[in-house]
C-alpha positions in Angstrom: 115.4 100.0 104.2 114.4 102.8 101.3 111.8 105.1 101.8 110.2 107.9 99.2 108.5 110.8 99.7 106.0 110.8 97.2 104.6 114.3 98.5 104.6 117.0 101.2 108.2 118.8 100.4 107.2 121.0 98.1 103.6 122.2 99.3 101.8 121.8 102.3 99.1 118.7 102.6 99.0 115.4 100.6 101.7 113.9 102.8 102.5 110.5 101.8 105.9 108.4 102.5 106.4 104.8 101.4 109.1 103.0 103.1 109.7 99.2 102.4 112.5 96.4 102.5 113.1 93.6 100.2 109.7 91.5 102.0 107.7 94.2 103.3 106.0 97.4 102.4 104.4 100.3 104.6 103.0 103.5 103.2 102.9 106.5 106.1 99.6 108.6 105.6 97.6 108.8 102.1 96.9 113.0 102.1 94.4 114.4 99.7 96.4 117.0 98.3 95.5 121.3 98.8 96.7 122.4 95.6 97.4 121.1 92.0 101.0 120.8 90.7 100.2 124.5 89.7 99.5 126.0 93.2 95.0 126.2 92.4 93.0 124.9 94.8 92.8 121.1 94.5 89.2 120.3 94.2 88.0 117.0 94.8 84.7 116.8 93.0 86.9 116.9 89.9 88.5 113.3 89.8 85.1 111.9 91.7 84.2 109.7 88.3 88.1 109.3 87.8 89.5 105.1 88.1 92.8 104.7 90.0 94.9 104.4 86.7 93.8 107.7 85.5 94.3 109.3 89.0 98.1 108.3 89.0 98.5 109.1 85.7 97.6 113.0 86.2 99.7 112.6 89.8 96.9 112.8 92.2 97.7 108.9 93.9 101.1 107.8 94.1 102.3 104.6 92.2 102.7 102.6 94.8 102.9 98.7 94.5 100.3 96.8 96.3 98.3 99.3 97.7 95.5 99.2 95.4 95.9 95.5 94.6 92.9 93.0 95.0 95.8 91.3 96.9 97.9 93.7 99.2 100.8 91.2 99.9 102.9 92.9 102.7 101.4 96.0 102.2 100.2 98.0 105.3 98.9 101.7 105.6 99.8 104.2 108.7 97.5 107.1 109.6 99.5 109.8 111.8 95.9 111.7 112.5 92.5 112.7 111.2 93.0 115.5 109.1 92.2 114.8 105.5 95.9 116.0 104.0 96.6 112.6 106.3 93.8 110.5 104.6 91.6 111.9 102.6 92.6 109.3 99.8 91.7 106.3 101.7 88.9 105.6 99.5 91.0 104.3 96.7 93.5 102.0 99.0 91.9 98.3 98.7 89.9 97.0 101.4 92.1 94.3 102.1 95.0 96.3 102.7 95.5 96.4 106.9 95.6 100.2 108.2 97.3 100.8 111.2 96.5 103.9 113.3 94.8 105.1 116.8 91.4 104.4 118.0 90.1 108.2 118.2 91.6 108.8 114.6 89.3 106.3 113.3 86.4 107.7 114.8 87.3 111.1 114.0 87.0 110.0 110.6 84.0 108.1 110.4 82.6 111.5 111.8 83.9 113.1 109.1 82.8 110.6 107.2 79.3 111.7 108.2 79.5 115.1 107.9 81.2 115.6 104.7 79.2 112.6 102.8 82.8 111.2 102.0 83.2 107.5 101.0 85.8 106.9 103.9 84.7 103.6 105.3 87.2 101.7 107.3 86.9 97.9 107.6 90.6 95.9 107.9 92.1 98.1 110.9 94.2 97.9 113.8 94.5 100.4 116.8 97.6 100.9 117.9 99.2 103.0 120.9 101.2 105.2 121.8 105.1 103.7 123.0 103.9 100.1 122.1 105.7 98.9 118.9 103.7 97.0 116.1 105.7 94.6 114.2 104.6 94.6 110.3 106.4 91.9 108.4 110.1 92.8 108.8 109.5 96.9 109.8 109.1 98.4 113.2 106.6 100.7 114.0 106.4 103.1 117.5 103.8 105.7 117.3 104.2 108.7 120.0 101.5 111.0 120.9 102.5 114.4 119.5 100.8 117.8 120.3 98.9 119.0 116.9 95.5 120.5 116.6 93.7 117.1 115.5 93.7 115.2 118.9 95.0 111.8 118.7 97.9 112.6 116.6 101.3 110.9 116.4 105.0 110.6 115.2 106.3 107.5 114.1 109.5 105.6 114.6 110.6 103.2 112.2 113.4 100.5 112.2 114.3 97.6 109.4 117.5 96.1 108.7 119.3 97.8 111.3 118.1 101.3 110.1 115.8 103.9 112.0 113.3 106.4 110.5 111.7 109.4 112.6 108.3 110.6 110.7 106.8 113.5 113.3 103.5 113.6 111.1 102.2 117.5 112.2 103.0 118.6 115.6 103.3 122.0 117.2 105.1 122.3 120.6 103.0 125.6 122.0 99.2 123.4 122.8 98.6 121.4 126.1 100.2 118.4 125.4 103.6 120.7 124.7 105.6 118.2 127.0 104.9 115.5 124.7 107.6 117.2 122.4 110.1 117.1 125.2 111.8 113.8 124.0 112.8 114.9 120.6 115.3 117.7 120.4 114.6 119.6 117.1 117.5 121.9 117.6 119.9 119.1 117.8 118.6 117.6 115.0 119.0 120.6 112.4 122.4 121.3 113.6 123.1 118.0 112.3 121.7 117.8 109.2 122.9 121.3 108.3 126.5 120.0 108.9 125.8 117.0 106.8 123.7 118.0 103.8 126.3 118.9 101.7 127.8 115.6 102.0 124.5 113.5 101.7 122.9 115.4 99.3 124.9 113.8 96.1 125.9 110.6 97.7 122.4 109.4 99.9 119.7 111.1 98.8 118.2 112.3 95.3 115.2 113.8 93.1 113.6 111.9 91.1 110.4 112.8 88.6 108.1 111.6 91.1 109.7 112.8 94.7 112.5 112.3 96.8 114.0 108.7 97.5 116.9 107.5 100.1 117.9 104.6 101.5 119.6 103.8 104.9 123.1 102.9 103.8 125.2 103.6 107.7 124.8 103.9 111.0 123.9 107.3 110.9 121.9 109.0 107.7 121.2 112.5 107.4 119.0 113.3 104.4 118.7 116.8 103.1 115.0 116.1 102.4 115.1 117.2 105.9 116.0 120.7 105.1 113.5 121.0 102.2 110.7 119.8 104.5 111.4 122.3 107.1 111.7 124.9 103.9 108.2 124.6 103.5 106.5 123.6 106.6 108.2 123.4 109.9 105.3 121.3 111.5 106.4 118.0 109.7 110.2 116.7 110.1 111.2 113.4 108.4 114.7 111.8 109.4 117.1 109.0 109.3 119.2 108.3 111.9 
């Protein structure tokens, strides 16, 4: 299993993670970003007339294969919630590529679909819930209802080849569904990684031009990703384990 961050570690907003095997490919949340590379407010009615090549070529979609393909092969998208840093670029994934994410997310966004005037129009879905794990081609996929101020949000366990993947999408652990934090133990988890970044740092992990890439390669992987995210924004944690 590798996975790549393709943004959301060094600003806050336009999260998007693509994991994939050798057969299968997922892509966790498609976030319209806040800011341009050079920290001014993004603005959307800029790249409006802009086609999908030109918009990866200036770095505001990620190159991702098959995601904006007329044929999406083993390609799925997962939405963690309905705030547009989560899936504001929707509009550009093709229709035919299966999004996977929770019934009140999807309406949450066709109301803001209505609101805004957005082109956010969701036609090949499927709902999923909260402990129950959807199987997409070879991955393994268990959302859990976080606490976060869009309702409906979740975290995201992954598992391929023998590898696991924790994704908490945003979450804060001070709102009414605190408790729902109570199964993952953040302390424990950053006393770990700090122990281990300076050995996975050069070996496991490493930058590249267009984010951060990894790939499970034991039984247990600590990624110093994990550290960057939490640099910038400690209500999104990524992990291997």
């Amino acid at each position: 299993m590798n996975f790549k961050i393709h943004r959301g570690t060094k600003e806050i907003g336009g999260s998007c993670v693509e994991i994939w095997t050798g057969s299968t490919r997922i892509v966790v949340d498609f976030g319209m970003p806040l800011v341009n590379p050079d920290r001014t407010q993004f603005d959307s009615r800029a790249i409006k007339n802009l086609s999908v090549k030109e918009l990866i070529s200036k770095g505001v979609l990620p190159d991702i294969k098959g995601l904006y393909d007329e044929k999406p092969e083993n390609t799925a998208l997962i939405l963690s919630h309905a705030h547009q840093d989560h899936f504001g670029l929707i509009k550009y994934v093709n229709e035919k590529c299966k999004i996977y994410l929770g019934k009140a997310t999807q309406k949450l966004i066709e109301i803001t679909n209505t609101f805004t005037n957005q082109d956010w129009e969701l036609s090949n879905y499927q709902h999923f819930d909260s402990g129950k794990t959807v199987v997409i081609g070879d991955i393994e996929v268990t959302p859990y209802l976080m606490d976060h101020s869009a309702f409906d949000a979740y975290a995201f366990l992954i598992k391929a080849n023998g590898k696991s993947l924790f994704y908490s999408g945003d979450f804060r652990i001070h709102g009414r569904k605190a408790k729902s934090f109570d199964w993952f133990s953040l302390n424990s988890a950053k006393d770990t990684a700090e122990g281990q970044a300076k050995d996975t740092a050069e070996g496991q992990a490493k930058d590249t031009a267009e984010g951060h890439e990894g790939h499970g390669g034991g039984s247990r992987l600590e990624i110093s990703v994990f550290l960057r995210i939490l640099t910038y924004d400690t209500s999104s944690i990524f992990r291997c384990i």
